[in-house]
Short mmCIF file of the C-alpha atoms (twelve columns), coordinates in Angstrom:
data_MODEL
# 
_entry.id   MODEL 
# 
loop_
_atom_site.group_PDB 
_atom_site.id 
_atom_site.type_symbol 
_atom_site.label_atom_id 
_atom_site.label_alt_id 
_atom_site.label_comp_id 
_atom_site.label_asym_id 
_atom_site.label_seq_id 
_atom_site.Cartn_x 
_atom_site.Cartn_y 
_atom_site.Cartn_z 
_atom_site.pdbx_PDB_model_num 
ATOM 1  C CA . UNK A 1  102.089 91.698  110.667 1 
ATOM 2  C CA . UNK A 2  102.484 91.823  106.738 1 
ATOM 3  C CA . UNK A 3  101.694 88.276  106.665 1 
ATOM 4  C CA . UNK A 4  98.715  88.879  108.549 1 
ATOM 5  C CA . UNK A 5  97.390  91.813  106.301 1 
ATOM 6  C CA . UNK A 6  97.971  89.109  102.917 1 
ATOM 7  C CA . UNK A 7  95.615  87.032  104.656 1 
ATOM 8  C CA . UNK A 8  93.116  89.392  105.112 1 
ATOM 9  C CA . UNK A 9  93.097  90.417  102.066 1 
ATOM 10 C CA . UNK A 10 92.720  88.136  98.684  1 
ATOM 11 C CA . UNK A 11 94.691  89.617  96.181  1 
ATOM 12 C CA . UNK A 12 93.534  86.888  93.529  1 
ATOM 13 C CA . UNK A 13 90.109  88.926  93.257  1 
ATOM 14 C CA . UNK A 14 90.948  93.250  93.639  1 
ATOM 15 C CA . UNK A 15 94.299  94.881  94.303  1 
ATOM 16 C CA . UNK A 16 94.359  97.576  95.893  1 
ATOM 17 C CA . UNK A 17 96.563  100.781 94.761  1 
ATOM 18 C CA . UNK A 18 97.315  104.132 96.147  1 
ATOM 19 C CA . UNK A 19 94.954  105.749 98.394  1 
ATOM 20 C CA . UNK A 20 93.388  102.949 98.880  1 
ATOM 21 C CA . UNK A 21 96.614  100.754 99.685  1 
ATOM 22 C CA . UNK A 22 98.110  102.830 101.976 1 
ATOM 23 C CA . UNK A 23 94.751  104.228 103.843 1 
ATOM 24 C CA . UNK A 24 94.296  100.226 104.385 1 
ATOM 25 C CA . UNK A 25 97.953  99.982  105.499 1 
ATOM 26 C CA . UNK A 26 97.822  102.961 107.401 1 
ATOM 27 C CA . UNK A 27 95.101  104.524 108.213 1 
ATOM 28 C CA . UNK A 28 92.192  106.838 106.753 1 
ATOM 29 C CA . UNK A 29 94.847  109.407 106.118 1 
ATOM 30 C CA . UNK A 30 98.106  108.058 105.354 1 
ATOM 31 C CA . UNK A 31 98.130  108.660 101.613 1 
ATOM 32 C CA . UNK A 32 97.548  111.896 102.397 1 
ATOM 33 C CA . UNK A 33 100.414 112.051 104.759 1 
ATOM 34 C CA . UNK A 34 103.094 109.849 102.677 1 
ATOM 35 C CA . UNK A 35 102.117 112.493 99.611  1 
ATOM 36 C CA . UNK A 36 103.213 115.572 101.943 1 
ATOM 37 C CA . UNK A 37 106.245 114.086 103.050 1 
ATOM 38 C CA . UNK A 38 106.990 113.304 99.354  1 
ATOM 39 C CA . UNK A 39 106.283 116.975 98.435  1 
ATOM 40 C CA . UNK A 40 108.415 118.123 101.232 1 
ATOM 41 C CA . UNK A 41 111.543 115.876 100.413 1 
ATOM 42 C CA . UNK A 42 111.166 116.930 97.003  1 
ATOM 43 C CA . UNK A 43 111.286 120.423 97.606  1 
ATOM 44 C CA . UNK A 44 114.465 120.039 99.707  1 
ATOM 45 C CA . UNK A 45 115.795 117.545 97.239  1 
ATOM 46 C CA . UNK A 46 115.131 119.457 94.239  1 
ATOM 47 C CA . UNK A 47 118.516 121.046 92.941  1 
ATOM 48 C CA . UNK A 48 119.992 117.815 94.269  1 
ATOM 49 C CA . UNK A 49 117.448 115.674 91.764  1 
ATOM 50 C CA . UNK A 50 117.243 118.142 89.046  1 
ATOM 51 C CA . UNK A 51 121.392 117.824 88.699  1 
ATOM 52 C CA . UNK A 52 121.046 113.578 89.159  1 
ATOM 53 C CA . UNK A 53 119.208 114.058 85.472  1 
ATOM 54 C CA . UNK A 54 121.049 116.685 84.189  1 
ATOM 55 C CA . UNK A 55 123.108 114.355 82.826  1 
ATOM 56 C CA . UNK A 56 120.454 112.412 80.738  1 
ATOM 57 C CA . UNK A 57 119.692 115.541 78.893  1 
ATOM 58 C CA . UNK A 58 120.259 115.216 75.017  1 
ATOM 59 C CA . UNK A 59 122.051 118.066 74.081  1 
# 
């Protein structure tokens, strides 16, 4: 399927990014969708992340 997609689409003359990369993926509202499930995990996630960089702090 993702060699299909390349084909229809010519990278040599626009790239497409964010909404408009996944919504072409996808469909009309999958950035939408992939940007609440981000939110979500990194709600959850949070203390989890926040301690991962706790140790790159200068201090």
């Amino acid at each position: 399927m993702l060699t299909s997609l390349i084909l229809l689409y010519n990278c040599r003359t626009r790239v497409k990014v964010a909404d408009e990369l996944w919504n072409f993926l996808g469909n009309d509202s999958t950035y939408l969708e992939l940007l609440d499930c981000f939110e979500r995990v990194g709600i959850e996630l949070r203390p989890e992340i926040d301690a991962y960089f706790e140790k790159f702090k200068n201090n």
